[in-house]
C-alpha positions in Angstrom: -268.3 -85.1 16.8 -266.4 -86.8 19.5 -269.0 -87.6 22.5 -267.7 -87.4 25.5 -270.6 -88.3 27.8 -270.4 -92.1 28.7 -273.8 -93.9 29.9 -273.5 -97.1 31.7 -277.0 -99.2 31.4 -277.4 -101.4 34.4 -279.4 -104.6 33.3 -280.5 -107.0 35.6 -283.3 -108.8 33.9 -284.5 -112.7 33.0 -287.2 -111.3 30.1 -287.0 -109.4 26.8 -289.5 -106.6 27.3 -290.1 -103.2 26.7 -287.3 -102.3 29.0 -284.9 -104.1 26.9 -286.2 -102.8 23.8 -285.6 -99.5 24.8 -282.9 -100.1 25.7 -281.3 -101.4 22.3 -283.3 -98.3 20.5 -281.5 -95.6 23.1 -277.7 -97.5 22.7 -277.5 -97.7 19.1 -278.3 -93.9 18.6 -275.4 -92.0 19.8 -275.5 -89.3 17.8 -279.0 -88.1 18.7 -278.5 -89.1 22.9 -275.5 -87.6 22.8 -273.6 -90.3 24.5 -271.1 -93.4 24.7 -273.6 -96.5 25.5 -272.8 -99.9 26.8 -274.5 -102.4 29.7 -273.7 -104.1 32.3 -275.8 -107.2 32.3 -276.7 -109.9 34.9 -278.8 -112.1 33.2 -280.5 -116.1 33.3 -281.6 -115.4 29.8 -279.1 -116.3 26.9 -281.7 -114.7 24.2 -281.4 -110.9 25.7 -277.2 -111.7 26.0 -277.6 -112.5 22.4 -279.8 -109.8 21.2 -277.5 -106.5 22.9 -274.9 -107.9 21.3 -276.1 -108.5 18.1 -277.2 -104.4 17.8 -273.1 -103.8 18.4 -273.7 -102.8 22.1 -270.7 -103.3 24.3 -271.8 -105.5 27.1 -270.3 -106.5 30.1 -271.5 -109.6 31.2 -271.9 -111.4 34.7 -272.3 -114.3 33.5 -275.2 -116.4 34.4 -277.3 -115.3 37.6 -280.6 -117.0 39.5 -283.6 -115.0 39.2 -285.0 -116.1 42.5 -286.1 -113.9 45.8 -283.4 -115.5 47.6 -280.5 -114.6 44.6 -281.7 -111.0 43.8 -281.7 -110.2 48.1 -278.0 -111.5 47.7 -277.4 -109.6 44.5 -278.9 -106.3 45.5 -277.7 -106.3 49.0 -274.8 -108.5 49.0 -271.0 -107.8 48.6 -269.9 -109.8 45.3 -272.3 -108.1 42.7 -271.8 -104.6 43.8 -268.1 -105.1 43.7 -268.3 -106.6 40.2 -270.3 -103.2 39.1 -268.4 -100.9 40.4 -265.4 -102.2 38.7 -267.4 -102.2 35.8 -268.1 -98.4 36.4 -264.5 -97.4 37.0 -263.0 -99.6 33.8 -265.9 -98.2 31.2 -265.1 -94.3 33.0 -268.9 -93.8 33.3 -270.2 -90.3 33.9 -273.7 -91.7 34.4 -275.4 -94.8 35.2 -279.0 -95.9 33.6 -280.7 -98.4 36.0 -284.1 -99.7 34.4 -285.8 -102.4 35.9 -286.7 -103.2 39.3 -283.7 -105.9 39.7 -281.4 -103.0 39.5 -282.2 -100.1 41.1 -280.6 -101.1 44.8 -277.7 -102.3 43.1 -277.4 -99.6 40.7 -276.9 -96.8 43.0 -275.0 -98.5 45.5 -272.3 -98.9 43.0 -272.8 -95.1 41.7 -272.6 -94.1 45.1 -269.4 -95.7 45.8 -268.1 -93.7 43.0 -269.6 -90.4 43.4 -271.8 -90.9 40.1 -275.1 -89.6 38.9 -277.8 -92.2 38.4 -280.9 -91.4 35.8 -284.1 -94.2 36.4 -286.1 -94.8 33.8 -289.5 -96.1 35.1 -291.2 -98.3 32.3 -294.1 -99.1 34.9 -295.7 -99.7 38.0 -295.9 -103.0 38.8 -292.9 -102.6 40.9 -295.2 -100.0 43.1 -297.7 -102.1 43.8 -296.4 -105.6 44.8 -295.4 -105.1 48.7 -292.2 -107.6 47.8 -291.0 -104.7 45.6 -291.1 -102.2 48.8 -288.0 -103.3 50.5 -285.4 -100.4 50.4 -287.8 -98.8 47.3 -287.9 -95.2 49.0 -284.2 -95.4 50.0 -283.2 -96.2 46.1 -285.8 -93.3 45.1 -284.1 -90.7 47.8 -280.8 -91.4 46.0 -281.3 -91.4 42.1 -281.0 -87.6 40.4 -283.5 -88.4 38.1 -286.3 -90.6 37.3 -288.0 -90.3 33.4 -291.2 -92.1 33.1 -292.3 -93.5 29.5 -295.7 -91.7 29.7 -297.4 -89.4 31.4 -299.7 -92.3 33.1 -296.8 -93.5 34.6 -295.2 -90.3 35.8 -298.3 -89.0 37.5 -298.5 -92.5 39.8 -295.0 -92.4 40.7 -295.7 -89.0 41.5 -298.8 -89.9 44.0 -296.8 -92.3 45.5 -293.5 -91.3 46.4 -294.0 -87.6 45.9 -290.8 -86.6 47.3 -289.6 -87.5 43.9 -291.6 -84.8 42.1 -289.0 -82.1 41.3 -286.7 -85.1 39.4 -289.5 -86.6 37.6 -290.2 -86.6 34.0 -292.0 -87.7 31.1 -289.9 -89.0 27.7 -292.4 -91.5 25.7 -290.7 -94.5 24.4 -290.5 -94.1 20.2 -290.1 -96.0 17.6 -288.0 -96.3 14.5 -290.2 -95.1 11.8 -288.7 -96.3 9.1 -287.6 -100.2 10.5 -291.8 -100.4 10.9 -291.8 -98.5 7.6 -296.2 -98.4 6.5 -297.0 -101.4 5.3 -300.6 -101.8 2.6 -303.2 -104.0 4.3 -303.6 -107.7 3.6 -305.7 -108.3 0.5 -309.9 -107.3 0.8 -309.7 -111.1 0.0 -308.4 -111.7 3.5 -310.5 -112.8 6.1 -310.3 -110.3 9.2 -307.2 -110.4 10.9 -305.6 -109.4 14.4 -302.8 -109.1 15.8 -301.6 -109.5 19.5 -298.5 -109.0 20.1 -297.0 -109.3 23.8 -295.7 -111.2 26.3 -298.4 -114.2 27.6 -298.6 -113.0 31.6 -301.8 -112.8 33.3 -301.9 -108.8 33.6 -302.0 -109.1 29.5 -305.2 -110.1 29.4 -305.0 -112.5 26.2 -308.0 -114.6 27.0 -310.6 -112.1 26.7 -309.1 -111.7 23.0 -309.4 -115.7 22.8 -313.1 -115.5 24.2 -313.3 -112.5 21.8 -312.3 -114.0 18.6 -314.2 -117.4 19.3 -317.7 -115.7 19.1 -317.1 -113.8 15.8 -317.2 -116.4 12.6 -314.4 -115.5 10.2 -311.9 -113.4 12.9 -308.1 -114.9 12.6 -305.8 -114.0 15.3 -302.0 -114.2 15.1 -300.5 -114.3 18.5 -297.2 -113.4 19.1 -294.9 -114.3 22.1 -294.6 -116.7 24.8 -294.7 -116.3 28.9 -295.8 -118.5 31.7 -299.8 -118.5 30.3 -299.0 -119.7 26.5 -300.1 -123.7 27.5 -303.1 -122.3 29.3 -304.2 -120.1 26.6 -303.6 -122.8 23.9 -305.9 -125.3 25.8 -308.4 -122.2 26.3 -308.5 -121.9 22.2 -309.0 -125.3 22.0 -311.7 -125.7 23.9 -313.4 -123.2 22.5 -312.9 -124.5 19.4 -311.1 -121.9 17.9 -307.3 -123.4 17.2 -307.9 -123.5 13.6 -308.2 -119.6 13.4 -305.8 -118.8 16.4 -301.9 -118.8 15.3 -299.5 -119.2 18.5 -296.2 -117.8 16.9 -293.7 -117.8 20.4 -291.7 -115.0 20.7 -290.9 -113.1 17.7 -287.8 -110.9 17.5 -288.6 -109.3 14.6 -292.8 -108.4 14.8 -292.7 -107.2 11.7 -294.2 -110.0 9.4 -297.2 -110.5 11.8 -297.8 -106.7 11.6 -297.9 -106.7 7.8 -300.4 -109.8 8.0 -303.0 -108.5 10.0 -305.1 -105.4 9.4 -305.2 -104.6 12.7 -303.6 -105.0 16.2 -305.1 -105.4 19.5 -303.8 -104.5 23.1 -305.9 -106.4 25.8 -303.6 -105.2 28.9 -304.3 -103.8 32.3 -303.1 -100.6 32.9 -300.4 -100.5 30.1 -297.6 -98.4 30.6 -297.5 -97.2 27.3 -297.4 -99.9 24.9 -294.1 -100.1 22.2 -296.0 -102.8 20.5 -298.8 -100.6 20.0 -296.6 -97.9 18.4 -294.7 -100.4 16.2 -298.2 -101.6 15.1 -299.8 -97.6 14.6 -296.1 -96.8 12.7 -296.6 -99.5 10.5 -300.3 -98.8 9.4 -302.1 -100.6 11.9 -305.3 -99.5 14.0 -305.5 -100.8 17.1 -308.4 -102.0 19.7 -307.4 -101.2 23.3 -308.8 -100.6 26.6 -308.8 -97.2 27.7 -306.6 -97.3 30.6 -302.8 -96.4 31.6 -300.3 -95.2 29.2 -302.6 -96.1 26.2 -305.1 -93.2 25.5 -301.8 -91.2 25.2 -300.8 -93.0 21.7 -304.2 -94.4 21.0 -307.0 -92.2 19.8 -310.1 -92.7 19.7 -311.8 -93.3 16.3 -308.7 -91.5 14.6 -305.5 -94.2 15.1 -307.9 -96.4 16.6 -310.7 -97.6 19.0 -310.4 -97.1 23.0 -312.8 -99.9 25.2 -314.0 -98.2 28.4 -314.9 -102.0 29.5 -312.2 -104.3 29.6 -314.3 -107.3 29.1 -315.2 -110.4 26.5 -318.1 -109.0 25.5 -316.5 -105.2 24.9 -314.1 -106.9 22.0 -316.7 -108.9 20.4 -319.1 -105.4 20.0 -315.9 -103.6 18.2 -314.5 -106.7 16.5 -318.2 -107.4 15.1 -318.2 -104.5 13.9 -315.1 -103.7 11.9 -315.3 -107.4 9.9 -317.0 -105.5 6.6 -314.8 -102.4 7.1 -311.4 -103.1 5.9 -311.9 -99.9 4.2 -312.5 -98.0 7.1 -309.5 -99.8 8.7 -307.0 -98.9 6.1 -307.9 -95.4 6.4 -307.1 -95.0 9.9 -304.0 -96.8 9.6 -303.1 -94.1 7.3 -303.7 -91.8 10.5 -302.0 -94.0 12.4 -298.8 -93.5 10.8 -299.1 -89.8 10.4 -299.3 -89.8 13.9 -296.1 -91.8 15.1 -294.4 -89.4 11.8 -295.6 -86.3 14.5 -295.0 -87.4 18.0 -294.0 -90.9 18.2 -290.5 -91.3 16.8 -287.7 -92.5 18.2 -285.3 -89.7 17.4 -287.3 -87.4 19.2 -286.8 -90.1 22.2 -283.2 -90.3 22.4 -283.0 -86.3 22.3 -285.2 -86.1 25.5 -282.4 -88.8 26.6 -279.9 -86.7 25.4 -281.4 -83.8 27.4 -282.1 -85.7 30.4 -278.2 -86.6 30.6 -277.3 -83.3 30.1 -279.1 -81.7 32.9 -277.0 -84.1 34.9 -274.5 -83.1 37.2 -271.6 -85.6 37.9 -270.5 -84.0 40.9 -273.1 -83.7 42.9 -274.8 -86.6 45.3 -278.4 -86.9 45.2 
């Protein structure tokens, strides 16, 4: 089948994140979204360059840009950048644009604008709502993109409270995962000690140390962290002084999460407010429990004594109850890993994704203006 439907992602990012992720998942599936993908990227960070183009996706590339206040008002408002995209637009024959992140939105539909193009948003969270730097030109950017898909239900519903104008163009398409890349993995050995898994980029809003805190007051937990951010030296010092950096791993980032997974028996997600969580389906598709605050996007993939276990305290002292009492039941936590696969099989694939994408773009119409 020929596809006629070209999708240009607009990717103004310094991180690899969930965005990006999703990104890479939705533009190597054009047969199930229906479309052409490729990206045009403005980017500080050589490692997300690297990774779209090592999945095959056509990228167009800025070349290096500044990630500070003073470059992204220039960039978003400014002349040169707009120009550039909208060139970019007009020489890949784009019948839609795909703005993701916050960086791009302004810039995103000024170009599509320019060219009379349909612009789809996908909102993969909220941080952007509540930091007043964000609000600049926010509504404006809103007001003139067709559609906006939110990656959970948690998600959509704030959007909707706060700029409920935007109600009638708003959606919900959860982020999947490919099943059989995080195929089900069998648990470590019963001869392994306890093990957990965090996986996630080391911000404050993560909430790592309570993990840390967590792990250092139950003898015999390991913990394999996995990724790096602006806290990673502050967190290694924490473990040390707690005198726990002989059973806490700090990996870095890891592009392929895989191996940690299949090392632990279970994973833990110690954000606020979380989205959704991506690494928290890659962990439940592979046969992984999780432990996880009850809050955001999270009681939407994560239930409660079935896939996993759902903290109404996000606290120290909430962890170390649950933690404590899972070290004796690898048993138990095999069994709900088994559920936790079944479950991702049923609702959290990524094929079923990129056909709400496909849908999405479909319902499109390239000839109208917002």
């Amino acid at each position: 089948m020929t596809l006629q439907r070209k999708v240009v992602h607009v990717v103004v990012a310094g991180s690899i994140g969930g965005a990006e992720r999703l990104l890479v998942d939705l533009a190597t599936r054009p047969t199930e979204s229906n479309a052409q993908h490729s990206v045009a990227l403005m980017t500080s960070n050589p490692a997300l360059r690297t990774m779209l183009t090592d999945h095959g996706i056509r990228v167009r590339d800025r070349g290096i840009v500044h990630d500070d206040p003073l470059s992204y008002l220039w960039r978003a408002f400014g002349p040169r950048d707009v120009r550039w995209l909208t060139g970019i637009l007009q020489e890949e024959n784009a019948d839609i644009v795909h703005v993701h992140t916050y960086a791009s939105h302004i810039i995103g539909v000024r170009a599509a604008r320019r060219l009379h193009l349909p612009v789809l948003r996908t909102e993969h969270g909220i941080q952007h709502y509540t930091d007043i730097s964000c609000s600049l030109f926010r509504n404006w950017a809103l007001r003139h993109t067709n559609s906006i898909v939110a990656v959970s239900d948690y998600v959509r519903n704030f959007v909707a409270l706060r700029a409920p104008f935007v109600r009638k163009h708003l959606y919900t398409i959860r982020n999947g995962v490919d099943s059989e890349y995080f195929s089900e993995h069998l648990p470590p050995s019963d001869k392994t000690p306890l093990t957990l898994a965090l996986i996630c980029r080391l911000e404050p809003w993560k909430g790592a140390h309570l993990l840390i805190k967590a792990v250092a007051r139950v003898p015999g937990v390991y913990l394999k962290i996995a990724g790096d951010g602006s806290q990673r030296q502050t967190l290694e010092k924490l473990a040390i002084s707690l005198g726990v950096h002989d059973r806490i791993t700090f990996m870095g980032y890891q592009p392929d999460p895989r191996p940690v997974l299949a090392s632990c028996h279970l994973a833990v997600n110690t954000s606020y407010d979380e989205p959704l969580g991506l690494s928290v389906m890659e962990a439940l598709s592979m046969g992984r429990p999780v432990i996880a605050f009850r809050g955001g996007g999270i009681p939407e993939i994560v239930q409660n004594g079935s896939t996993g276990w759902l903290l109404d305290h996000r606290t120290t002292q909430a962890l170390v109850i649950q933690i404590s009492h899972l070290v004796d039941k690898q048993d138990l936590i095999a069994r709900m890993g088994k559920t936790a696969r079944a479950f991702i099989e049923d609702q959290g694939r990524i094929e079923t994704m990129s056909q709400g994408y496909a849908q999405a773009y479909s319902a499109l119409d390239s000839s109208m203006l917002p």
